[in-house]
N, C-alpha and C positions, 0 to 999 in steps of 0.2 A: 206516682211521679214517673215522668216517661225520661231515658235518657238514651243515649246510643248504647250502654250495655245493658241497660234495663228496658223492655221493650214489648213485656208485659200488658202493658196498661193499653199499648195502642191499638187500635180498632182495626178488625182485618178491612182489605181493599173496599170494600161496597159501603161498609158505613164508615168509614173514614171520606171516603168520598161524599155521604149525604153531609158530613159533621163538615168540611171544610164549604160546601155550598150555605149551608143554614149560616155559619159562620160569615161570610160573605154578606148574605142576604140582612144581617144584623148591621154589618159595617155599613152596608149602601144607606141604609136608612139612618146611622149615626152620623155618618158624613158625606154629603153630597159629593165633593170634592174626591174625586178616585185617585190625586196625588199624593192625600192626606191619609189616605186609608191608611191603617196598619193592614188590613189582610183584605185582598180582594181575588175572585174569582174568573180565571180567562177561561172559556168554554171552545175557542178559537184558536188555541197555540200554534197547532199544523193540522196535517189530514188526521182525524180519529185519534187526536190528543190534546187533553184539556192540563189548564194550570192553576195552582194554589200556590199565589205567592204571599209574603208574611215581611215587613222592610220596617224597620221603625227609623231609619235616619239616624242611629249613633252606630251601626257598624255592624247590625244582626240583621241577615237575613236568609228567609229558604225559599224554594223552591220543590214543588211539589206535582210532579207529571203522573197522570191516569192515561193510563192507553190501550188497548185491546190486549195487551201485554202481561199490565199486571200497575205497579205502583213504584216509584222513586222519588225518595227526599234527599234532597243536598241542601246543608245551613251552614250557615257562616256567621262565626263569631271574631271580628276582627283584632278584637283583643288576645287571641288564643290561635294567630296566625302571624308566622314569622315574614312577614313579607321580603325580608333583606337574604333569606335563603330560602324563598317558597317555598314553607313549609308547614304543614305538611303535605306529602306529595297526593295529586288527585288520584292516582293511579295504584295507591297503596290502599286508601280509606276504601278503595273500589274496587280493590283486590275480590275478584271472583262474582264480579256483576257481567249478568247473563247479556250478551250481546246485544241484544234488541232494545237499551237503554244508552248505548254508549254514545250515540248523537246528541242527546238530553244532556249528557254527564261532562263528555270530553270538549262540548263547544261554547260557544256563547249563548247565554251571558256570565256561565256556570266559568267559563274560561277566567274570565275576566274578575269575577266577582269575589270565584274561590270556593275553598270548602274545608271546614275544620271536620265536618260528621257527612256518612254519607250512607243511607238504607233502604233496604227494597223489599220488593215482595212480586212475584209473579205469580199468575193466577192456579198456578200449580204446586206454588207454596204453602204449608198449612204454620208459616209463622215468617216473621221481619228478618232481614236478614242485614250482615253487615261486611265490611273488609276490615282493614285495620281501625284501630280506635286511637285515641292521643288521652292522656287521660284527662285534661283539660278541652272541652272542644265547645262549651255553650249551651250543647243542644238541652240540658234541663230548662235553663230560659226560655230556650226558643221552640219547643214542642210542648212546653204546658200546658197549652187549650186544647190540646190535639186528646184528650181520655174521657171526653164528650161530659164534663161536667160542671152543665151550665152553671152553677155557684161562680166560676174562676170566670165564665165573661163578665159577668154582672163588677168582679174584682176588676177586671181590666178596664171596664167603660168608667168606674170609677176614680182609678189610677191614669188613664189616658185623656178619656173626654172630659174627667170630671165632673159626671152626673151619674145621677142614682137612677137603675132604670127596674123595672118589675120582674122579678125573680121568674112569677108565673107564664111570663107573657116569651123570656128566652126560652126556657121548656118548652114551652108546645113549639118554639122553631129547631130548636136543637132537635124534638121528633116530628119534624117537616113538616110541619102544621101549614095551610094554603094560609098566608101571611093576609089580615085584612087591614081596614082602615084604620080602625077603631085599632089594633093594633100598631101600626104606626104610630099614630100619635101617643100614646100612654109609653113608647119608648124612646119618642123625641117631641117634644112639645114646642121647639122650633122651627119644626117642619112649615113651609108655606103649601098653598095649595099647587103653588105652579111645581112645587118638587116631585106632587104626588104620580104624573103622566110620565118622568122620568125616571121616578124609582119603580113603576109599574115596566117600565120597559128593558131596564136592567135584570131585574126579577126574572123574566120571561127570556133574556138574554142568558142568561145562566141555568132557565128552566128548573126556578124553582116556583113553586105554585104558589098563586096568590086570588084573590076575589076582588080587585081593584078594578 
């Protein structure tokens, strides 16, 4: 169980990075639809920074920057944010994050959106790091899938999309397997064919490998 004090379970920068791509590359193929996603992958955020974002539409969400840098998460649980005295403050949860993140942190949409949990890791770090904590703040809901243990997607795509999808077939994506055809289908069987030239190009858009 990953939470902001507990921080053990998460995956240093490189494979957290491959696990939030595989991740993505699950959702394109469960949902066409990139309004609908819960978690989708921007490979384009600015120069030499990519994003993992994660929004379900009741009031949780994070954001997730990789940069030459190193790695920061900011999640927002809106139940566990005072909004009538903005609290708590971004600038406490971020207490003693290393400069080269503070554009990510202090501006939009981070501004806007909020943040009850806030943690990093620079490439010179050999563990996550944190500012203040609240003891209430979300982030066990909202980091769950983030300890690369495909079992808990296979729970999600049940609990979200309401399908059953093959244990063996998220594994080999969860270990970046080049994604095939035969693949697709056996984890969405309402896939059409016209979908397949799109999700071929989003795959490659986010550079993760497929045979399509």
């Amino acid at each position: 169980m990953i939470t902001s004090k507990n921080l053990s379970s998460l995956p240093d920068i490189q494979k957290l990075k491959q696990l939030c791509k595989s991740i993505s590359a699950l959702e394109l193929i469960m949902e066409q639809e990139w309004e609908i996603r819960y978690y989708s992958y921007n490979p384009s955020w600015d120069i030499d920074e990519e994003v993992f974002e994660m929004k379900n539409g009741c009031g949780e969400e994070m954001l997730i920057l990789f940069s030459k840098h190193g790695a920061v998460i900011s999640g927002v649980n809106n139940e566990y944010f005072d909004w009538e005295n903005d609290s708590p403050k971004i600038e406490n949860l971020a207490k003693g994050l290393p400069k080269q993140f503070d554009d990510f942190i202090y501006n939009e949409p981070i501004k806007s959106i909020k943040s009850t949990f806030c943690i990093w890791r620079t490439i010179a770090d050999s563990e996550w790091q944190t500012g203040e904590t609240i003891d209430l703040d979300g982030s066990e809901d909202i980091l769950y899938l983030l300890d690369g243990n495909p079992e808990k997607y296979v729970e999600f795509c049940e609990d979200y999309y309401e399908k059953e999808i093959p244990l063996d077939i998220v594994e080999r994506i969860y270990q970046a397997e080049p994604i095939s055809l035969e693949m697709i289908y056996k984890l969405n069987d309402e896939i059409e064919d016209e979908d397949i030239e799109i999700i071929k190009n989003e795959l490659e858009e986010i550079k993760y490998p497929n045979t399509l």
